[in-house]
Structures are given as C-alpha cells and as structure tokens.
C-alpha positions as CSV (number, residue, x, y, z in Angstrom):
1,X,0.0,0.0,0.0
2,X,1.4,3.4,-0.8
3,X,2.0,5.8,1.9
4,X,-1.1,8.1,2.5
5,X,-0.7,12.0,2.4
6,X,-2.2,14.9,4.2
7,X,-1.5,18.1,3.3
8,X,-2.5,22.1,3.5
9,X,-2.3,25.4,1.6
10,X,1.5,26.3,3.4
11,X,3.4,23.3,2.4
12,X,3.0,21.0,5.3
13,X,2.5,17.3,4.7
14,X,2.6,14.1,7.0
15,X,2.8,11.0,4.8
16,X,1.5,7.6,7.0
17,X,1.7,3.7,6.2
18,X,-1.2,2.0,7.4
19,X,0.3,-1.5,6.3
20,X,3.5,-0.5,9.0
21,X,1.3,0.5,12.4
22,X,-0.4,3.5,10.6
23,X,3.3,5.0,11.2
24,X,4.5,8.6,10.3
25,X,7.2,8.3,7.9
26,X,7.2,11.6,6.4
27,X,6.5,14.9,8.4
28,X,7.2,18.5,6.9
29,X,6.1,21.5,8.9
30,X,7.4,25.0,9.0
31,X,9.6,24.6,5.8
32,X,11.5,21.8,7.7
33,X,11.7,17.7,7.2
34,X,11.7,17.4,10.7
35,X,11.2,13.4,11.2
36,X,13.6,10.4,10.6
37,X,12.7,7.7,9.0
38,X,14.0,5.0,8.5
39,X,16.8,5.3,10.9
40,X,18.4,2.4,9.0
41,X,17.4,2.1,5.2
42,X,17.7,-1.4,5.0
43,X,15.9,-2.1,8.1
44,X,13.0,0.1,8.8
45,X,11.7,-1.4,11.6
46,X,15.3,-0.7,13.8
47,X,14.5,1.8,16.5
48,X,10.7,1.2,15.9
49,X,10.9,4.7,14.5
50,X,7.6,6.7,14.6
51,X,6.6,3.7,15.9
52,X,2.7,4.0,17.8
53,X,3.9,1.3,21.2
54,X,0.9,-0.8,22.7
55,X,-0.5,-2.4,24.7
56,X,2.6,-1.1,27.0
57,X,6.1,0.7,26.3
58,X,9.2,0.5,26.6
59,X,10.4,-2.5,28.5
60,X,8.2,-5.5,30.8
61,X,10.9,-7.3,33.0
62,X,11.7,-11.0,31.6
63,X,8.0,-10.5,29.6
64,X,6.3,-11.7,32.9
65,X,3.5,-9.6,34.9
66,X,0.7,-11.2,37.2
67,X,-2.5,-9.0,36.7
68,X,-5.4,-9.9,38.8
69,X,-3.5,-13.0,40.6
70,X,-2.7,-14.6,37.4
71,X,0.6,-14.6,36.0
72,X,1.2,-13.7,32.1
73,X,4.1,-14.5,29.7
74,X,4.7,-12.0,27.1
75,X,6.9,-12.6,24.0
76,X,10.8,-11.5,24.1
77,X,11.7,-9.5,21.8
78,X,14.6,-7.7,23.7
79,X,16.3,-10.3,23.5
80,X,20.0,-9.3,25.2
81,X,18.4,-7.8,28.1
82,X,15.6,-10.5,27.9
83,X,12.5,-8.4,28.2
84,X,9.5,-7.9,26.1
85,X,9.9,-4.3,24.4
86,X,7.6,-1.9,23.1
87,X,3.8,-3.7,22.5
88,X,3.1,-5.8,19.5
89,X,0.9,-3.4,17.4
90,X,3.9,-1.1,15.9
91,X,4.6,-2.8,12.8
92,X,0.7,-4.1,12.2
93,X,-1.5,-3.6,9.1
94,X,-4.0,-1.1,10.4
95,X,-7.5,-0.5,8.6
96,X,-8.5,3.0,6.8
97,X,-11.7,4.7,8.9
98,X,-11.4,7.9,6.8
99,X,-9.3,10.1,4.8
100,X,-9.4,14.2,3.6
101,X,-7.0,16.5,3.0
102,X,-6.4,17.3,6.5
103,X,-7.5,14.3,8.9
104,X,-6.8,10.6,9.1
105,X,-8.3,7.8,11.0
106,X,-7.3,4.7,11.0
107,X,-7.6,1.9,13.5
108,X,-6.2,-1.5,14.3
109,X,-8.7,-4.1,16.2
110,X,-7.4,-6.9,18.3
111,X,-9.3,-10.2,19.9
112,X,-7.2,-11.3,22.6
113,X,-5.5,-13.9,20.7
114,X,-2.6,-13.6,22.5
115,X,-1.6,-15.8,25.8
116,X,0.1,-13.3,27.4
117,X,-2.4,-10.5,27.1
118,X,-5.4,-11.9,26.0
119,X,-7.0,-8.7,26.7
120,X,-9.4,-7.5,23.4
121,X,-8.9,-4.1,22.6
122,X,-9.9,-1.6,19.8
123,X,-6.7,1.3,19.2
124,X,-8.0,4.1,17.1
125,X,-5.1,6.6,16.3
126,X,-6.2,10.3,14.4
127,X,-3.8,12.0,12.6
128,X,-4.9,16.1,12.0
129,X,-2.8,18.7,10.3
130,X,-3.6,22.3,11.1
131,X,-0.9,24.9,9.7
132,X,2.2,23.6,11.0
133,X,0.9,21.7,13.4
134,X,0.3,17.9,13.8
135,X,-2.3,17.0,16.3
136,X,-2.1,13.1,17.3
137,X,-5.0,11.6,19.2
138,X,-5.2,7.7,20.1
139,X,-8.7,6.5,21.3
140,X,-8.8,3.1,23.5
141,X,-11.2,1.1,23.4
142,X,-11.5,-2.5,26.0
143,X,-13.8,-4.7,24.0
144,X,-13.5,-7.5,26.1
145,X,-15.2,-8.8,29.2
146,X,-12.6,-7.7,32.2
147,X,-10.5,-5.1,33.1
148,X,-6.8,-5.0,31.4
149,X,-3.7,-3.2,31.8
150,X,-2.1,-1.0,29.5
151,X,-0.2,1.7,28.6
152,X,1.0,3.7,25.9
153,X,3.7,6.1,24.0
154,X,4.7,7.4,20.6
155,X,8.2,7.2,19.3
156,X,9.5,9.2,17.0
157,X,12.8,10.5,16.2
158,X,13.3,14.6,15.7
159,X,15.7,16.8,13.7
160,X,15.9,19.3,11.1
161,X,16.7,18.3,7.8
162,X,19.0,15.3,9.1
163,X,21.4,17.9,10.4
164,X,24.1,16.9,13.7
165,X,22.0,16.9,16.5
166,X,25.4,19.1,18.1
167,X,24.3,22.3,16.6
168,X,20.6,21.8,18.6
169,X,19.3,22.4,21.9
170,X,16.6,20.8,23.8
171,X,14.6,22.4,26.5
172,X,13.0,20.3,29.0
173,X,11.0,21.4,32.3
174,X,10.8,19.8,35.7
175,X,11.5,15.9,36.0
176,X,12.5,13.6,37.2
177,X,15.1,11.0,35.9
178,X,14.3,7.7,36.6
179,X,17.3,5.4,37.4
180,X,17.5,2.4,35.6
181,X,19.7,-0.7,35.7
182,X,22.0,-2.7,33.2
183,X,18.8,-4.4,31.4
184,X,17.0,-0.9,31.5
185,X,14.9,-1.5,34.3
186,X,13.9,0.9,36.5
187,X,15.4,0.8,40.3
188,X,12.8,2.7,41.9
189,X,15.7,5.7,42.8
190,X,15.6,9.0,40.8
191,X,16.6,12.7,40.6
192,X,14.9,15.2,40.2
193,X,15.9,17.5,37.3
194,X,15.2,21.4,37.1
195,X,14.1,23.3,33.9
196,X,16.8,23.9,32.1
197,X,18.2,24.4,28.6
198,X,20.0,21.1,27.5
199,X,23.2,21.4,24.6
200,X,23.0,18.3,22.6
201,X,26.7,18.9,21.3
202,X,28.7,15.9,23.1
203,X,25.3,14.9,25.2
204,X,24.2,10.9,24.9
205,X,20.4,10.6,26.4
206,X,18.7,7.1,27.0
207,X,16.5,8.3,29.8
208,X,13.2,7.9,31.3
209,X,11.8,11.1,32.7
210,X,8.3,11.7,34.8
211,X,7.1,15.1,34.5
212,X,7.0,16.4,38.0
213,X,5.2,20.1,37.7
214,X,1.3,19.3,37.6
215,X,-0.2,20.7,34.7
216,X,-2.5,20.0,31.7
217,X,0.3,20.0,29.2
218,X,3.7,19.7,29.3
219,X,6.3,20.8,27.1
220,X,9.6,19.9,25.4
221,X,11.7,22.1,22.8
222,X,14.0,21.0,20.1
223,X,15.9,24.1,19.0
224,X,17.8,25.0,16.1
225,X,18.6,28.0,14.7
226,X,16.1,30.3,14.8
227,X,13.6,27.4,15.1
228,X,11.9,25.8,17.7
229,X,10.0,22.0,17.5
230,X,7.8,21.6,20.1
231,X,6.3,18.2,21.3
232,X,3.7,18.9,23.6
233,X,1.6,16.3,25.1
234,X,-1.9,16.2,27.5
235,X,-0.8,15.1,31.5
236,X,-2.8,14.6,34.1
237,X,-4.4,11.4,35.5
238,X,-4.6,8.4,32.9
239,X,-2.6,10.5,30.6
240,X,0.9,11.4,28.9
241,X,3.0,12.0,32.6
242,X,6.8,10.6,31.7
243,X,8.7,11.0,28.3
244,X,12.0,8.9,26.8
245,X,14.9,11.0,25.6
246,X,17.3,8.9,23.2
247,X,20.5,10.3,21.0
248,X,21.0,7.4,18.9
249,X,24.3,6.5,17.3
250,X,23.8,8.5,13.7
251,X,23.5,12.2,16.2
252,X,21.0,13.4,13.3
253,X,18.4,13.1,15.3
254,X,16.7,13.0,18.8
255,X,13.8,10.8,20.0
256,X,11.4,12.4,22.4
257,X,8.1,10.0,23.4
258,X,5.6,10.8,25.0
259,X,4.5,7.8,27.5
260,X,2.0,7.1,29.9
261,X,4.0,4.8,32.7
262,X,7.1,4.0,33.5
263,X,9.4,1.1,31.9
264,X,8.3,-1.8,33.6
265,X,5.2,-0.4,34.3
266,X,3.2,-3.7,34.6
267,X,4.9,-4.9,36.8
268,X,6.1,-1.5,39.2
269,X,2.3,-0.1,38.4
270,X,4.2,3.2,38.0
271,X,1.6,4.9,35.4
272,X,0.0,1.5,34.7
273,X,-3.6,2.3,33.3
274,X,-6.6,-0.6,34.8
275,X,-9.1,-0.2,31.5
276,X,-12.2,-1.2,32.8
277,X,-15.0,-3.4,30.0
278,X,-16.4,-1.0,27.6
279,X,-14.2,1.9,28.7
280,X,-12.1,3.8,26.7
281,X,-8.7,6.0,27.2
282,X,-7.2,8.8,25.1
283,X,-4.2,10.5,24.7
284,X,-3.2,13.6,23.4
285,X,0.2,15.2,21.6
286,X,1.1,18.0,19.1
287,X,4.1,18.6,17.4
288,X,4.3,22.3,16.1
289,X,7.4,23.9,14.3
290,X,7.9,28.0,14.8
291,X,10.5,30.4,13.3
C-alpha cells in the first residue's frame, strides 16, 4: 500500500503507512523535514521509529507480569536484556476509517488472541494537520469482558533536515530522571531535574523522565537556529505524565516519546492504566514547528 498524504495550503504534509502500524514516515512542517525515518534504510523497523507502542512501552521485565492473581508470559523480543519491548501493534496492518486533506483515521482491532495478554482491545489513532501543526490523538477502546492493563507512548525521532543533533538544543522542564539498571529496568531511585536548557553537542540521552510540575500540558523544545520543534503532550491522571529521551548513534536526530507509565510499568504499576469493560482512554500530543 502506498504511503497516505495529508496536506494544506503552506506546504505542510505528513505521509502515514497503514500497512507499518499506521506510522508517520514523512512529516514537513514549518519549511522543515523534521522526522527520521527509516533510521536504517535497510531495516525500517530498527528503532521502531515513529513507531505508535501498545499495549505497553518501553520494556516489561523477563516479559512476565501477574494481573489480577494470574501470572502472564509475554513474547521476548529484547532479546539481550531478555525483556518484552515496546507492545506488539507497531509494525501491524491497520484498517482505513477515513481520509481528507487534513485528517486521518485509521484503526487496528485486536481479539485477545494472545496468551500473554489476552486482553481485546480496539486502538483508534487520528492524525490532524492544522498549519504547521500535527495534532495526534489515540482512542482506547476495552472490548472485552474484564478489566486489562495498558499503557502507551509514541516514538519518534526529531531533527531538522538530518542535520548533527550538536548544533541543537533541547529544552526540558521539571522531572524527574528515573534510574534504571544494566537491562533498563527501573530501580525505583531517581533525581529530580530542574528546567533547564540542555546542549546536545557531546550529550548521549537514553533516559526515562516523569514530569514532576502538575499541569495539563507539558512541554519539550528541540531548537535550532532560529527554530523551535515543540512536542507537547496532555498530562494529568490516565494521561501522557513521563517521556524517553534517546540520542541514537547516527547524532541526526533526537527521540522524544511521549508515554503514559514507567518502563516496567506492569509490573512497578508506576503509570500502569486498569481499562475497565467497555471503557475507553485517550491520549493527546502536538508537534508544532515555529521560526
């Protein structure tokens, strides 16, 4: 399936393959390319970049959890630090709900099939350009007959034009940085972080942050030049509260995810979501490009 466009009157345009997780593999706002993919061309799927991560993020320690008293084995596929990573729906053929100029639905249904989540769900993602503005909205649905856990993030790698990552800044409020061990598990320890302008010249980030002012939105800025790319994402209870900063080897680019628990989450229940029947969850981000 070829990618699908949306596109306005100032030149931005988000291209999207449905047959790939309904994934974002094109986005142009503000005169700027300002998302990689592929990180690797012969291996799109290495990062997971753009990548929409459910039914949980990140990492679930040896792919075990017990939910309810019962204990669950999930598939691993982090396979060096033995963990399950990142969901199973990223790379999935999602079906077309509708299409204009401007807007894109598209949704991915799943029966439970799976023994360790066996948890039915319906994931409905909306993709809306306004300006230079992309507005991302994910709509959960539990279609099954219990509660289930969950959680979810967005992964997607930033930069201008594929330019160093050294000649950018990042600005990042409040947090706090959540210590993790040799397999990328959290310790439970952290520290908290003030606001503060970060220099991404000679900087390596593979952290795990939890947003520790208490507001509707929070905030982070990728600067360059005389631009600024901001991710902004919904917080509050059963919403967007930590975010994943990752410099990956290539330095032309930045990942900042939005996430709704901690690594580990169904297990430490740090941010972990209980979805009752027939209920539904939503999340909310924006990525806007000024200057």
């Amino acid at each position: 399936m070829a990618n699908l466009i949306l596109k306005n009157k100032i030149g931005s345009t988000v291209e999207i393959d449905l047959s790939q997780g309904a994934t974002i593999t094109g986005l142009h706002l503000g005169g700027e390319d300002v998302i990689k993919y592929p990180l690797k061309e012969d291996d799109p799927k290495k990062g997971y970049p753009s990548a929409l991560l459910f039914p949980f993020p990140n990492r679930i320690k040896d792919g075990t959890y017990t939910f309810e008293e019962k204990e669950y084995t999930l598939e691993l596929n982090d396979i060096d630090s033995h963990n399950a990573i990142h969901g199973f729906i990223a790379f999935e053929s999602f079906d077309l709900i509708s299409h204009t100029a401007s807007k894109l639905v598209a949704q991915y249904n799943y029966d439970g099939y799976k023994e360790g989540y066996p948890f039915p769900f319906q994931f409905t993602v909306t993709y809306t350009l306004k300006e230079n503005t992309l507005n991302l909205t994910v709509d959960v649905l539990n279609s099954g007959n219990g509660n289930m856990p969950m959680g979810f993030a967005w992964h997607p790698y930033f930069g201008f034009n594929s330019c160093a990552i050294g000649d950018m800044t990042v600005k990042v409020p409040r947090r706090r940085k959540i210590e993790l061990n040799d397999r990328y598990i959290p310790t439970s320890e952290f520290e908290v972080e003030r606001s503060e302008v970060v220099k991404l010249k000679n900087t390596i980030l593979d952290n795990v942050y939890f947003f520790e002012k208490d507001t509707d939105v929070s905030e982070i800025e990728l600067r360059w030049k005389k631009k600024k790319l901001k991710v902004s994402q919904k917080t509050g209870k059963n919403k967007l509260n930590y975010f994943v900063l990752y410099t990956p080897a290539s330095r032309d680019c930045i990942a900042i995810e939005p996430q709704s628990c901690n690594t580990n989450a169904f297990n430490n229940e740090e941010g972990l979501i209980i979805l009752k029947e027939g209920k539904k969850a939503k999340f909310e981000i924006s990525v806007s490009v000024e200057g």
